[in-house]
Biopython code that builds the backbone (N, CA, C, O; Angstrom):
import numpy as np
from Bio.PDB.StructureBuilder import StructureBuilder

atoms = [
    (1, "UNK", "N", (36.794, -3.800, 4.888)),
    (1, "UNK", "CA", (36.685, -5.100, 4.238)),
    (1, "UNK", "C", (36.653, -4.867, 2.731)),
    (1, "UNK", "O", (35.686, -4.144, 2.488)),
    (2, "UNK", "N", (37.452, -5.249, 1.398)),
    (2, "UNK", "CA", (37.708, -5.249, 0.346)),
    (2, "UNK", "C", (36.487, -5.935, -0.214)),
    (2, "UNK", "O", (36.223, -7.039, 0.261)),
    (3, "UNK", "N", (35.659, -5.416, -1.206)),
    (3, "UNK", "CA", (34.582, -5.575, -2.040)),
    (3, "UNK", "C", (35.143, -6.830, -2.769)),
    (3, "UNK", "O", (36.311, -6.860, -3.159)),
    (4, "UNK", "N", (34.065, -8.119, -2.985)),
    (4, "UNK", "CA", (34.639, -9.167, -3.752)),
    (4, "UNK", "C", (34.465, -8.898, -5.063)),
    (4, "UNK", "O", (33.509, -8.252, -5.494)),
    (5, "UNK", "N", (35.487, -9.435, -5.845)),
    (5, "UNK", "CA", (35.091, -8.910, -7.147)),
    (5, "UNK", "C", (33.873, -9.945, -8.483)),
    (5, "UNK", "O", (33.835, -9.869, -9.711)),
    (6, "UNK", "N", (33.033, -10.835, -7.482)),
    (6, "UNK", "CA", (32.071, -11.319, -8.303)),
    (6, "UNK", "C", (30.615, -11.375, -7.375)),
    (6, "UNK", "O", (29.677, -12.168, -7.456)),
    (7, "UNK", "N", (30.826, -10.203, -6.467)),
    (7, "UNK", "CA", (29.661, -9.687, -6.362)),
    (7, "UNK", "C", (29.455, -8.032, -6.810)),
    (7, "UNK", "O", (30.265, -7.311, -6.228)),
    (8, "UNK", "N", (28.672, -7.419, -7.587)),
    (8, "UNK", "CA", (28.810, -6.179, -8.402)),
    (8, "UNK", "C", (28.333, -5.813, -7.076)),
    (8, "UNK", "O", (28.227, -6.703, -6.232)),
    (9, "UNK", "N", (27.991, -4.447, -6.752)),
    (9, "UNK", "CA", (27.701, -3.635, -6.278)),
    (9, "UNK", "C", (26.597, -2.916, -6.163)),
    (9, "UNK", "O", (26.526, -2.136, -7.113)),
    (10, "UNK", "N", (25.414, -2.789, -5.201)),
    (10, "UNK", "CA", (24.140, -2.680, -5.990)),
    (10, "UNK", "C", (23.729, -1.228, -5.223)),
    (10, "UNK", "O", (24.020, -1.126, -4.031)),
    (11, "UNK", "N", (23.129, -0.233, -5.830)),
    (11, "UNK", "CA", (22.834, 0.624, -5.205)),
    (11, "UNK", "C", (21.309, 0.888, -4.532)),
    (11, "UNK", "O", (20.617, -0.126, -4.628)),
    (12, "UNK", "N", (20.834, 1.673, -4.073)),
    (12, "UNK", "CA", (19.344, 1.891, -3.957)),
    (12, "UNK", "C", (18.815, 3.047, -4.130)),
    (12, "UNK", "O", (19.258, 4.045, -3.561)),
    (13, "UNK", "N", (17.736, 3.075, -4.984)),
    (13, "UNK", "CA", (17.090, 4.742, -5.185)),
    (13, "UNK", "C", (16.132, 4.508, -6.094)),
    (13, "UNK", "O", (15.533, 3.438, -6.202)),
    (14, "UNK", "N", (15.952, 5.522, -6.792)),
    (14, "UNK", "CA", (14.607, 4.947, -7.970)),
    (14, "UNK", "C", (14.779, 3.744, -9.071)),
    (14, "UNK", "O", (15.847, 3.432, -9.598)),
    (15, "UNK", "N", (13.335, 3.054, -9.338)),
    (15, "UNK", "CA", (13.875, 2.066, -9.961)),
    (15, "UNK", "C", (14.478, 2.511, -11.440)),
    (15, "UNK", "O", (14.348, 3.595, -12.009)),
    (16, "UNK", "N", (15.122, 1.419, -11.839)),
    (16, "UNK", "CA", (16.432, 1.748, -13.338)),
    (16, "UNK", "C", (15.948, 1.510, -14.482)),
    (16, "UNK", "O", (15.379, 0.420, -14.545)),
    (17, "UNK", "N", (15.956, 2.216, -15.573)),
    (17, "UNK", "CA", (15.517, 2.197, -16.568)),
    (17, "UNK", "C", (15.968, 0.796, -17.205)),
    (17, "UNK", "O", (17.051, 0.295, -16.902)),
    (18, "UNK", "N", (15.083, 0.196, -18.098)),
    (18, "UNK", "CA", (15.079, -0.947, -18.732)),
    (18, "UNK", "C", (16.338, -1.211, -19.083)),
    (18, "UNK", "O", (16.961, -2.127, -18.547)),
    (19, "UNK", "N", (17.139, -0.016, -20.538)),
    (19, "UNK", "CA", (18.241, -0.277, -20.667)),
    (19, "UNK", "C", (19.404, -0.704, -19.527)),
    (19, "UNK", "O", (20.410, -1.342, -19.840)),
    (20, "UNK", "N", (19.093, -0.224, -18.071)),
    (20, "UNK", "CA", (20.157, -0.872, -17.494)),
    (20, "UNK", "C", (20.208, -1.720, -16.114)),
    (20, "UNK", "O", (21.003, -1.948, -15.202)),
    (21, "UNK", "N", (18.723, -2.092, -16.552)),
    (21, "UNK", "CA", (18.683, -3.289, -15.949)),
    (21, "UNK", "C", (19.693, -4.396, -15.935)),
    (21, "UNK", "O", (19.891, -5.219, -16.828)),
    (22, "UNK", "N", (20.377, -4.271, -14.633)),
    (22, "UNK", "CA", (21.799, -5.682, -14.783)),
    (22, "UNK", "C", (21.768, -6.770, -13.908)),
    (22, "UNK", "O", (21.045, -6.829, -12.914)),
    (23, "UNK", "N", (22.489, -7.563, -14.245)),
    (23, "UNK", "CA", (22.425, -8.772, -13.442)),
    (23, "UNK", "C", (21.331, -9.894, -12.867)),
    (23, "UNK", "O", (21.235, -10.626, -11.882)),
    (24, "UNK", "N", (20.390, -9.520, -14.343)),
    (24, "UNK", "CA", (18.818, -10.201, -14.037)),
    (24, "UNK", "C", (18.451, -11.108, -15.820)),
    (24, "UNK", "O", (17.377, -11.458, -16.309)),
    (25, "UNK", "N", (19.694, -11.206, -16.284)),
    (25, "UNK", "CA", (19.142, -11.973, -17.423)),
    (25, "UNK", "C", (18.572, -13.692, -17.549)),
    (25, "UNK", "O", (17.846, -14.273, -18.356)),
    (26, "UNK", "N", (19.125, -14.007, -16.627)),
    (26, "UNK", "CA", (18.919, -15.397, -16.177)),
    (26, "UNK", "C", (17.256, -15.500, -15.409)),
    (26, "UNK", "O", (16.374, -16.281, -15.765)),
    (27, "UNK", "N", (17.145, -14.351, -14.144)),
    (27, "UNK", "CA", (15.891, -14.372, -13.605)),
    (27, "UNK", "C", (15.071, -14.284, -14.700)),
    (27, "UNK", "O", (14.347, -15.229, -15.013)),
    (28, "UNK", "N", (15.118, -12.672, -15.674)),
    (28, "UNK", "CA", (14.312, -12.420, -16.838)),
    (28, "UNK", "C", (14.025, -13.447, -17.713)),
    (28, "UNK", "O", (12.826, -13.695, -17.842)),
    (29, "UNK", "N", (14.824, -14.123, -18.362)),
    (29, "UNK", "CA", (14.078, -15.439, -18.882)),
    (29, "UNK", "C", (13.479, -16.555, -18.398)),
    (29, "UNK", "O", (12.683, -17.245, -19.035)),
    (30, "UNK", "N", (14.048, -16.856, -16.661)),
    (30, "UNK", "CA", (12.661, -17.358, -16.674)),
    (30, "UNK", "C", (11.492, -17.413, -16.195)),
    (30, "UNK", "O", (10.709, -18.355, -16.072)),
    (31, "UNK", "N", (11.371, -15.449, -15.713)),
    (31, "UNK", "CA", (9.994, -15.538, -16.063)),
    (31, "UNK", "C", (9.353, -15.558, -17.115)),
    (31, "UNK", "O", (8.223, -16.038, -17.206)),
    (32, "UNK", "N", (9.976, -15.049, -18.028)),
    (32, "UNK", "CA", (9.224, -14.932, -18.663)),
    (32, "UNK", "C", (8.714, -16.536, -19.863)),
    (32, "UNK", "O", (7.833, -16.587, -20.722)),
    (33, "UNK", "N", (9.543, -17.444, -19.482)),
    (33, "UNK", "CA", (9.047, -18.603, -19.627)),
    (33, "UNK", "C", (7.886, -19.416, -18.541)),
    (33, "UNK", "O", (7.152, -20.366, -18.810)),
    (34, "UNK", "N", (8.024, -18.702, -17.312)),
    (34, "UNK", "CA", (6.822, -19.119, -16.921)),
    (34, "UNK", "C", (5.572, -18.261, -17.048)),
    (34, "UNK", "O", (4.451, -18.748, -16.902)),
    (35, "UNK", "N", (5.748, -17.185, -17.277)),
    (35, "UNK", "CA", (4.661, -16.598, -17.882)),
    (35, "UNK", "C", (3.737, -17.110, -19.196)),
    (35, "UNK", "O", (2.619, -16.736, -19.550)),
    (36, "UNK", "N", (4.606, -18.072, -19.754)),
    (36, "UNK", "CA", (4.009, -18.614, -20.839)),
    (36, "UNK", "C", (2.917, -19.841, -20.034)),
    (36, "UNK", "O", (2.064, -20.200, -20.846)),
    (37, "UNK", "N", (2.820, -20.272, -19.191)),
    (37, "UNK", "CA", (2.173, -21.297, -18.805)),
    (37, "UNK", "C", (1.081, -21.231, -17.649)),
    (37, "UNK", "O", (0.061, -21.896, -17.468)),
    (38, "UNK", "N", (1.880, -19.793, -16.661)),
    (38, "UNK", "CA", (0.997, -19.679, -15.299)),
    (38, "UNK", "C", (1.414, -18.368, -14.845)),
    (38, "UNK", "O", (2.195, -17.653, -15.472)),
    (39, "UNK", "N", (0.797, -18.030, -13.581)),
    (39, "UNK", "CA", (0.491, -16.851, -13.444)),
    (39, "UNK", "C", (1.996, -16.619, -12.228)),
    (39, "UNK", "O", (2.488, -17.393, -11.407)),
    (40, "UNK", "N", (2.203, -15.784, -12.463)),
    (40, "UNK", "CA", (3.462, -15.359, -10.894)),
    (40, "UNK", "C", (3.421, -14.334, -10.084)),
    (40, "UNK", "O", (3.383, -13.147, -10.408)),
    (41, "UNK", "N", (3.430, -14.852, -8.862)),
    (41, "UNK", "CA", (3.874, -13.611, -7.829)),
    (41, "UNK", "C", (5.132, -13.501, -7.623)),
    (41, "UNK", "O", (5.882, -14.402, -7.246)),
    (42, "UNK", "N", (5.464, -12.184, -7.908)),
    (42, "UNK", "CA", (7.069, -11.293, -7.355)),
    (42, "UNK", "C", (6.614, -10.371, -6.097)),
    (42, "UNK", "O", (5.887, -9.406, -5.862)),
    (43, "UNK", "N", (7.673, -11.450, -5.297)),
    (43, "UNK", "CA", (7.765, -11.460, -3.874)),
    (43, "UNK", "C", (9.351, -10.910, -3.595)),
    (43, "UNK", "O", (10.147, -11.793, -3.916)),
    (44, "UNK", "N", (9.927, -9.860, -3.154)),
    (44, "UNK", "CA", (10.940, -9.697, -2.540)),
    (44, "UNK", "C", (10.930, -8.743, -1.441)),
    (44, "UNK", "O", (9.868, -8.176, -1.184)),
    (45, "UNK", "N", (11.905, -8.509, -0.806)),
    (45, "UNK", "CA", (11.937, -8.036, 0.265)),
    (45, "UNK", "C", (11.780, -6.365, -0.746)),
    (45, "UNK", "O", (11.686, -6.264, -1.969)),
    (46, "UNK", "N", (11.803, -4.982, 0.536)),
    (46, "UNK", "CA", (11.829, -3.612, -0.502)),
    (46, "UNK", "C", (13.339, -3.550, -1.042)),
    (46, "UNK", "O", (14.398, -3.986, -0.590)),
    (47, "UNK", "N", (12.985, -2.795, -2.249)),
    (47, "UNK", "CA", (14.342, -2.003, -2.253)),
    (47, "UNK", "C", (15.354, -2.806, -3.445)),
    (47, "UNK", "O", (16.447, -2.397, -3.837)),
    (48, "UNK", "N", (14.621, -4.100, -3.895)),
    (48, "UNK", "CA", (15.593, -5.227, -4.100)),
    (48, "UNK", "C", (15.321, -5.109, -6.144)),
    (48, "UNK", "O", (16.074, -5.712, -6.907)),
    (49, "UNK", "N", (14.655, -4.617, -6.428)),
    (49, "UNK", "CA", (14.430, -4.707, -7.816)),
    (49, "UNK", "C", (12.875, -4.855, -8.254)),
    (49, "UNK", "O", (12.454, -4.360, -9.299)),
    (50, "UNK", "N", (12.228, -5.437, -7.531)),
    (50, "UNK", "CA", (10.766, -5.720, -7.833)),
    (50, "UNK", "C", (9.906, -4.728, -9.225)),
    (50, "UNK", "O", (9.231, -5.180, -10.150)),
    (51, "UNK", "N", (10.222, -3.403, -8.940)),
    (51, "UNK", "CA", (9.585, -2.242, -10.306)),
    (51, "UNK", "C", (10.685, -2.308, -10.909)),
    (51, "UNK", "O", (10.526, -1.829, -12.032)),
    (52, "UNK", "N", (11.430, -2.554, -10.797)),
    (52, "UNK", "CA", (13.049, -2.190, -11.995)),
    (52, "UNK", "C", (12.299, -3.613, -13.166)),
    (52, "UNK", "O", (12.020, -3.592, -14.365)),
    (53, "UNK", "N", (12.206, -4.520, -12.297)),
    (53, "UNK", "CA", (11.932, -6.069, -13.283)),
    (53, "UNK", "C", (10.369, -5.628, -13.951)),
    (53, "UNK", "O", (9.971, -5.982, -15.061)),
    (54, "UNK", "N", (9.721, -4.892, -13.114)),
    (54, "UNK", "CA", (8.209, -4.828, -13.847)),
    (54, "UNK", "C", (8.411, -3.832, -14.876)),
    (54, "UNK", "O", (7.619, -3.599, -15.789)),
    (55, "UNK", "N", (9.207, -3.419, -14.730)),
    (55, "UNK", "CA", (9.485, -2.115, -15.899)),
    (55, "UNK", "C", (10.124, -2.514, -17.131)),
    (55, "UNK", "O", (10.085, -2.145, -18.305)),
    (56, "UNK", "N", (10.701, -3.357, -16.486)),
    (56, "UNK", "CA", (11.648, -3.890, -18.100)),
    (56, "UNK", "C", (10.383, -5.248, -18.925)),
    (56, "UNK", "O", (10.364, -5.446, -20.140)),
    (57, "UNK", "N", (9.611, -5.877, -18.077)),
    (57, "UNK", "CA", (8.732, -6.742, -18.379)),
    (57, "UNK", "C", (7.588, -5.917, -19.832)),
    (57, "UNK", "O", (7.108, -6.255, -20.914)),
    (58, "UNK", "N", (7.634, -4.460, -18.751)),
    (58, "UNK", "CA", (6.741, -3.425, -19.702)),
    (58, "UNK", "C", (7.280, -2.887, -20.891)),
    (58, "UNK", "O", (6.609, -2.526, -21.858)),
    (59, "UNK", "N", (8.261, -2.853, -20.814)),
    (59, "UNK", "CA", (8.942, -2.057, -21.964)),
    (59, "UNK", "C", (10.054, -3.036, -23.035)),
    (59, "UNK", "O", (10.653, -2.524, -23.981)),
    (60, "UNK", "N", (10.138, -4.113, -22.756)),
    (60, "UNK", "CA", (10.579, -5.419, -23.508)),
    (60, "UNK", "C", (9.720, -6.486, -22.929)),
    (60, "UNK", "O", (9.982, -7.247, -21.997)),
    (61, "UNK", "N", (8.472, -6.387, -23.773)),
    (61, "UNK", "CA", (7.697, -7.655, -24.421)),
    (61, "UNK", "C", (8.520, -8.283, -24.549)),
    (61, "UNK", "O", (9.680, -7.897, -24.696)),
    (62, "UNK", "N", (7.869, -10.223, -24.508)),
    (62, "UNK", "CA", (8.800, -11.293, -24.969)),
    (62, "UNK", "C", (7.410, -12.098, -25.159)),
    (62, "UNK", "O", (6.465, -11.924, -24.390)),
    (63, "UNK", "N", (7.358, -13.219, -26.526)),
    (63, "UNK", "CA", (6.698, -13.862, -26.462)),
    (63, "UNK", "C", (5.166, -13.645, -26.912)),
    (63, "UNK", "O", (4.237, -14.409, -26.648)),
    (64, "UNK", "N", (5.105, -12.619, -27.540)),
    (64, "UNK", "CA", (3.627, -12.016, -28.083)),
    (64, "UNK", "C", (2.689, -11.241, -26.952)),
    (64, "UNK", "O", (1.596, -10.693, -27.092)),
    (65, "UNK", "N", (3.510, -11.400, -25.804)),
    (65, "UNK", "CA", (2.904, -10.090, -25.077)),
    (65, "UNK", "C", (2.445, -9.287, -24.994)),
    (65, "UNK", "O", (3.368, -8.473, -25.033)),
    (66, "UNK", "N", (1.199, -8.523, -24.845)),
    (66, "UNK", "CA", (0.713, -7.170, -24.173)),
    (66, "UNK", "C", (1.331, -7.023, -22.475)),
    (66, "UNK", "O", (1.226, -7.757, -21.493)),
    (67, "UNK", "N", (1.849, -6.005, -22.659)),
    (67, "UNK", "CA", (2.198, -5.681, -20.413)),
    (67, "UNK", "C", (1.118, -4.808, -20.191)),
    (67, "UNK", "O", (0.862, -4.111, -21.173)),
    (68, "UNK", "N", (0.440, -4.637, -19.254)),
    (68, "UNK", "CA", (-0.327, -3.854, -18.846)),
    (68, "UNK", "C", (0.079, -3.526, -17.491)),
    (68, "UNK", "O", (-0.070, -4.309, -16.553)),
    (69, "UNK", "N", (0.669, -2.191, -17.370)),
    (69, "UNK", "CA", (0.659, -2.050, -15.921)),
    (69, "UNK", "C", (-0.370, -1.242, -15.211)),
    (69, "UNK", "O", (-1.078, -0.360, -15.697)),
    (70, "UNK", "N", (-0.344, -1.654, -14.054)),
    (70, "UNK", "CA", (-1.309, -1.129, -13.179)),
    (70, "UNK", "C", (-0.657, -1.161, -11.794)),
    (70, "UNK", "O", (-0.304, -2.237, -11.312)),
    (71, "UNK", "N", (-0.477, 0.085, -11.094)),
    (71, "UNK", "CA", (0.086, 0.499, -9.627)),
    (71, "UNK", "C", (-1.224, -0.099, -8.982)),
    (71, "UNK", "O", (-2.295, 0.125, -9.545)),
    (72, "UNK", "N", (-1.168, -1.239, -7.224)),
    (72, "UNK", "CA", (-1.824, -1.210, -6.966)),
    (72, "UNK", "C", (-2.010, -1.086, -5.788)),
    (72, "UNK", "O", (-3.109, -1.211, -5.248)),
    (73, "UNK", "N", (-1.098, -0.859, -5.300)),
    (73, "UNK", "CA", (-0.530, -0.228, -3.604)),
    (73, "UNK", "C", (-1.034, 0.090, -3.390)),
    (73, "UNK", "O", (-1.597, -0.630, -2.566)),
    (74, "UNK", "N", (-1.913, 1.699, -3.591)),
    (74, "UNK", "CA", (-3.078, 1.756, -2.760)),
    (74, "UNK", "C", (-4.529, 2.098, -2.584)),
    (74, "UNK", "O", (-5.274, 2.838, -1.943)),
    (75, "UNK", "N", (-4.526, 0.705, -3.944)),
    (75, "UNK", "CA", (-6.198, 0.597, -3.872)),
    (75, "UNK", "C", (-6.228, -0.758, -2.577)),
    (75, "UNK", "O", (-5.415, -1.570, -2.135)),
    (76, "UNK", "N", (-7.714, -0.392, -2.327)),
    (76, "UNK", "CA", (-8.469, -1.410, -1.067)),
    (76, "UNK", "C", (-9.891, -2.166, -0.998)),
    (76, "UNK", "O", (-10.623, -2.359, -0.027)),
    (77, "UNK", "N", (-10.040, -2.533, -2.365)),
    (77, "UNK", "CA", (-11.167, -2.791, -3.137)),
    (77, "UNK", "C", (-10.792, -4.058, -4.230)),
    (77, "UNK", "O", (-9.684, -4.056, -4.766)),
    (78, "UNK", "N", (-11.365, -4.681, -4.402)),
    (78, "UNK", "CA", (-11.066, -5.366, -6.030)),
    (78, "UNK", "C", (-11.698, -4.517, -6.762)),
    (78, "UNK", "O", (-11.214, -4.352, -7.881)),
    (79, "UNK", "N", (-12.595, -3.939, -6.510)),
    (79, "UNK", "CA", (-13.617, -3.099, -7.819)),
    (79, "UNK", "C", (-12.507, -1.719, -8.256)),
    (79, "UNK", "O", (-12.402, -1.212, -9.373)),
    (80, "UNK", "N", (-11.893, -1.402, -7.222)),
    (80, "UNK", "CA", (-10.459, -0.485, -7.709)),
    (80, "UNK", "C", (-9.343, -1.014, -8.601)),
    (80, "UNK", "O", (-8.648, -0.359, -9.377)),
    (81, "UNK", "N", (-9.295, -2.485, -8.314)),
    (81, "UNK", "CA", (-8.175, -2.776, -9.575)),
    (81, "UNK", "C", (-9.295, -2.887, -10.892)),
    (81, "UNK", "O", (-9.061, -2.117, -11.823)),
    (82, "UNK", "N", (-10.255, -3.613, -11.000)),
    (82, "UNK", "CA", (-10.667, -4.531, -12.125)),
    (82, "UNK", "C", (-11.357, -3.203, -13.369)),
    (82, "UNK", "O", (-11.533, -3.482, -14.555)),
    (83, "UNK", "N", (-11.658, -1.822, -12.782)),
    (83, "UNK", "CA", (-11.808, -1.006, -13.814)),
    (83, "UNK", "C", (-11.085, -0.018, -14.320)),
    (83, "UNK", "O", (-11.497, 0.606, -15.298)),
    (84, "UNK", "N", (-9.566, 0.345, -13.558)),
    (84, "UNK", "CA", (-8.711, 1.040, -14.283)),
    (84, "UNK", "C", (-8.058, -0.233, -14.851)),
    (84, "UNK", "O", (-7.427, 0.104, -15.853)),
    (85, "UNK", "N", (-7.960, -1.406, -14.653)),
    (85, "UNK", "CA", (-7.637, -2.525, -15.363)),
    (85, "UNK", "C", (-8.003, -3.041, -16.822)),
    (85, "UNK", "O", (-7.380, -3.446, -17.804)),
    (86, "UNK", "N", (-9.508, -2.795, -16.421)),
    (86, "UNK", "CA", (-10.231, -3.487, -18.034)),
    (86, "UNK", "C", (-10.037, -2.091, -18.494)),
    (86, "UNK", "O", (-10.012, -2.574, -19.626)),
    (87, "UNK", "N", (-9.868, -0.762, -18.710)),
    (87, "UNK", "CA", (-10.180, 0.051, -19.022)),
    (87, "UNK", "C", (-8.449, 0.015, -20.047)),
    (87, "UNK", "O", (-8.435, 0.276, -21.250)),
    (88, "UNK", "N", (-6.933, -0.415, -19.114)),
    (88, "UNK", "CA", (-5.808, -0.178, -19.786)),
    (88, "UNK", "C", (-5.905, -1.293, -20.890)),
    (88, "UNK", "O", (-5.222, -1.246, -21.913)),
    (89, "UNK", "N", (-7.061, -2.596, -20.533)),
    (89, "UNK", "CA", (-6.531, -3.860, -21.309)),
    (89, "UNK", "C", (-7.530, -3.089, -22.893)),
    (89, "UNK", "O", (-7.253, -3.530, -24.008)),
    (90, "UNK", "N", (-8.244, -2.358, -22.790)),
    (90, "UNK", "CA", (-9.414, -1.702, -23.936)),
    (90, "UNK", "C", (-8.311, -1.128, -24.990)),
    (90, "UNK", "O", (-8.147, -1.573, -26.126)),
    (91, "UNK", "N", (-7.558, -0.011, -24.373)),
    (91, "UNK", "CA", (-6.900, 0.604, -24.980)),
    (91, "UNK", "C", (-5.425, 0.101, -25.296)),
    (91, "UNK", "O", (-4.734, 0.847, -25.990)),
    (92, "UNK", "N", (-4.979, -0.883, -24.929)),
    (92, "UNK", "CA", (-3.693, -1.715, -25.104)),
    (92, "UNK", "C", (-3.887, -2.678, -25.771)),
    (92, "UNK", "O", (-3.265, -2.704, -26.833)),
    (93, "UNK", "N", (-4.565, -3.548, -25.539)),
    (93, "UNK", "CA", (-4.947, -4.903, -26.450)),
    (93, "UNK", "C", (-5.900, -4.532, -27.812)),
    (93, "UNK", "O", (-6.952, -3.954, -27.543)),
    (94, "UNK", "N", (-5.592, -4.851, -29.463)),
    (94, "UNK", "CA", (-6.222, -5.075, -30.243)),
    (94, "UNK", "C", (-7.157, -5.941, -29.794)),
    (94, "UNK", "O", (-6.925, -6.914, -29.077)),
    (95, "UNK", "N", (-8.625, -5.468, -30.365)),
    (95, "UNK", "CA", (-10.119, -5.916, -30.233)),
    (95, "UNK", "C", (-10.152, -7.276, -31.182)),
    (95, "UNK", "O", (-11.137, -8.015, -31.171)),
    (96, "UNK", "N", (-8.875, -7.565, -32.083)),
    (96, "UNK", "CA", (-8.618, -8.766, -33.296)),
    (96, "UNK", "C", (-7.514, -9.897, -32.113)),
    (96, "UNK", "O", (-7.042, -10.954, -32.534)),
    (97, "UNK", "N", (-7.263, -9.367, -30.571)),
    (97, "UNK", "CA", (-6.448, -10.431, -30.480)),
    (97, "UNK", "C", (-7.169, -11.391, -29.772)),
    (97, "UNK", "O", (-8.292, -11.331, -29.273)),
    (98, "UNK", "N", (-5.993, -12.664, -29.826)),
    (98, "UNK", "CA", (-6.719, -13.576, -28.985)),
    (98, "UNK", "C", (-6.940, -13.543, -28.220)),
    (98, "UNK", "O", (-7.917, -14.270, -28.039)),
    (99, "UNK", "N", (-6.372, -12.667, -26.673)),
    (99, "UNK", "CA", (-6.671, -12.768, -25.610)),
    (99, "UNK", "C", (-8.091, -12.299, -25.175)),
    (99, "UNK", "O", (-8.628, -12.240, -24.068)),
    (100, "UNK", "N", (-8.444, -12.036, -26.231)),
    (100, "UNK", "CA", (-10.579, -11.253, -25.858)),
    (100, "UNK", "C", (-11.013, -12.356, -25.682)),
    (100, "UNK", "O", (-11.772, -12.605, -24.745)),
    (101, "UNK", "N", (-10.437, -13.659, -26.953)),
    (101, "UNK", "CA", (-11.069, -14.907, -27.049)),
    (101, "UNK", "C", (-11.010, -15.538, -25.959)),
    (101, "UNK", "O", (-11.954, -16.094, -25.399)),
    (102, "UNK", "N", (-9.751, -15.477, -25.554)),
    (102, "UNK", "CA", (-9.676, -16.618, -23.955)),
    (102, "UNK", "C", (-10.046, -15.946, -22.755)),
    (102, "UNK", "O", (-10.123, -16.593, -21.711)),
    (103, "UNK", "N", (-10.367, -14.293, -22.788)),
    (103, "UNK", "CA", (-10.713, -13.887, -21.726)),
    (103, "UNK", "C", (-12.419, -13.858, -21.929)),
    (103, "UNK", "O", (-13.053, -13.334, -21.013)),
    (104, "UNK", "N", (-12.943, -14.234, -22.738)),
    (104, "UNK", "CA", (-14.786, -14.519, -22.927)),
    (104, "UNK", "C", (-14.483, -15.628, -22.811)),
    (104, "UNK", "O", (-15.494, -15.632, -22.108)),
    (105, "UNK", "N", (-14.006, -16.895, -22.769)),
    (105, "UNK", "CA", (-13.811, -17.973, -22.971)),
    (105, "UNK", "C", (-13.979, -18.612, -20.908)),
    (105, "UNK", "O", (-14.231, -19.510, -20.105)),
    (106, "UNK", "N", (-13.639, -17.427, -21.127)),
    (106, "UNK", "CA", (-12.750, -17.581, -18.752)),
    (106, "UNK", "C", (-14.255, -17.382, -18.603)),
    (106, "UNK", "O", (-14.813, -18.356, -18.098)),
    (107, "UNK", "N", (-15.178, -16.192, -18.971)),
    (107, "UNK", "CA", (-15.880, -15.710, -18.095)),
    (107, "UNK", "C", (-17.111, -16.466, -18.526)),
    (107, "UNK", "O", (-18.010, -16.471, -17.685)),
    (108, "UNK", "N", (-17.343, -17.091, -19.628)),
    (108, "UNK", "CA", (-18.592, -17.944, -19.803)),
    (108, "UNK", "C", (-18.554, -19.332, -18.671)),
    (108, "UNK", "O", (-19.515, -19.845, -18.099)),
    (109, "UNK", "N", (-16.828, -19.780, -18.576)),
    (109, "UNK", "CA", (-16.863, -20.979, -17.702)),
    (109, "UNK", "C", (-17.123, -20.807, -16.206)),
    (109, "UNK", "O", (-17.302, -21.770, -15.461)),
    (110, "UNK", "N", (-17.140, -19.204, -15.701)),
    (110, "UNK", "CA", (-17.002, -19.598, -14.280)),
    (110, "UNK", "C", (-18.312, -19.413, -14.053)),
    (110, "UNK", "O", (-18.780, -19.616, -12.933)),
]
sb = StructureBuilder()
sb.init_structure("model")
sb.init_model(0)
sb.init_chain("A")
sb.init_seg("    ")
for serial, (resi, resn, name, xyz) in enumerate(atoms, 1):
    if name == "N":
        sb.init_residue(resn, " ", resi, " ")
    sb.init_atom(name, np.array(xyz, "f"), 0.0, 1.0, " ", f" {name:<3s}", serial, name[0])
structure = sb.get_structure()
């Protein structure tokens, strides 16, 4: 069966470095316009791009961003994410930005 020529061709193996991340400029903007407003889950089946997109999220900021990544596959705890977590946001985030403000801001309200 002859390959159509406006579907590219996608391979599978480790995820792809930022620079060649393809055929996701349309998805990429808009998350990252909803990132400006609310929080998102990336849901796909394996194999399909899921770390290729978190990688490029990490390594092209948009929008005054900090990325913080954190692998969390296989922790089985919340107390396993929330201190190698606060620990990357210490050393990634300036102590002058706003997000300290709105994240003391979260924890006085709940």
């Amino acid at each position: 069966m002859p390959a159509r020529p406006e579907c590219p061709e996608f391979y599978t193996g480790a995820p792809v470095d930022s620079s060649d991340l393809m055929f996701r400029d349309v998805f990429l903007a808009e998350l990252w316009e909803a990132l400006q407003t609310r929080h998102v889950l990336l849901t796909a089946p394996r194999r399909t791009g899921k770390t290729s997109v978190m990688d490029h999220l990490r390594d092209v900021p948009q929008h005054g961003f900090t990325v913080i990544y954190q692998n969390v596959q296989d922790l089985t705890h919340p107390a396993d994410f929330f201190k190698p977590c606060s620990i990357r946001c210490k050393t990634n985030i300036p102590s002058t930005s706003s997000a300290w403000r709105k994240a003391g801001n979260c924890s006085r309200t709940r």
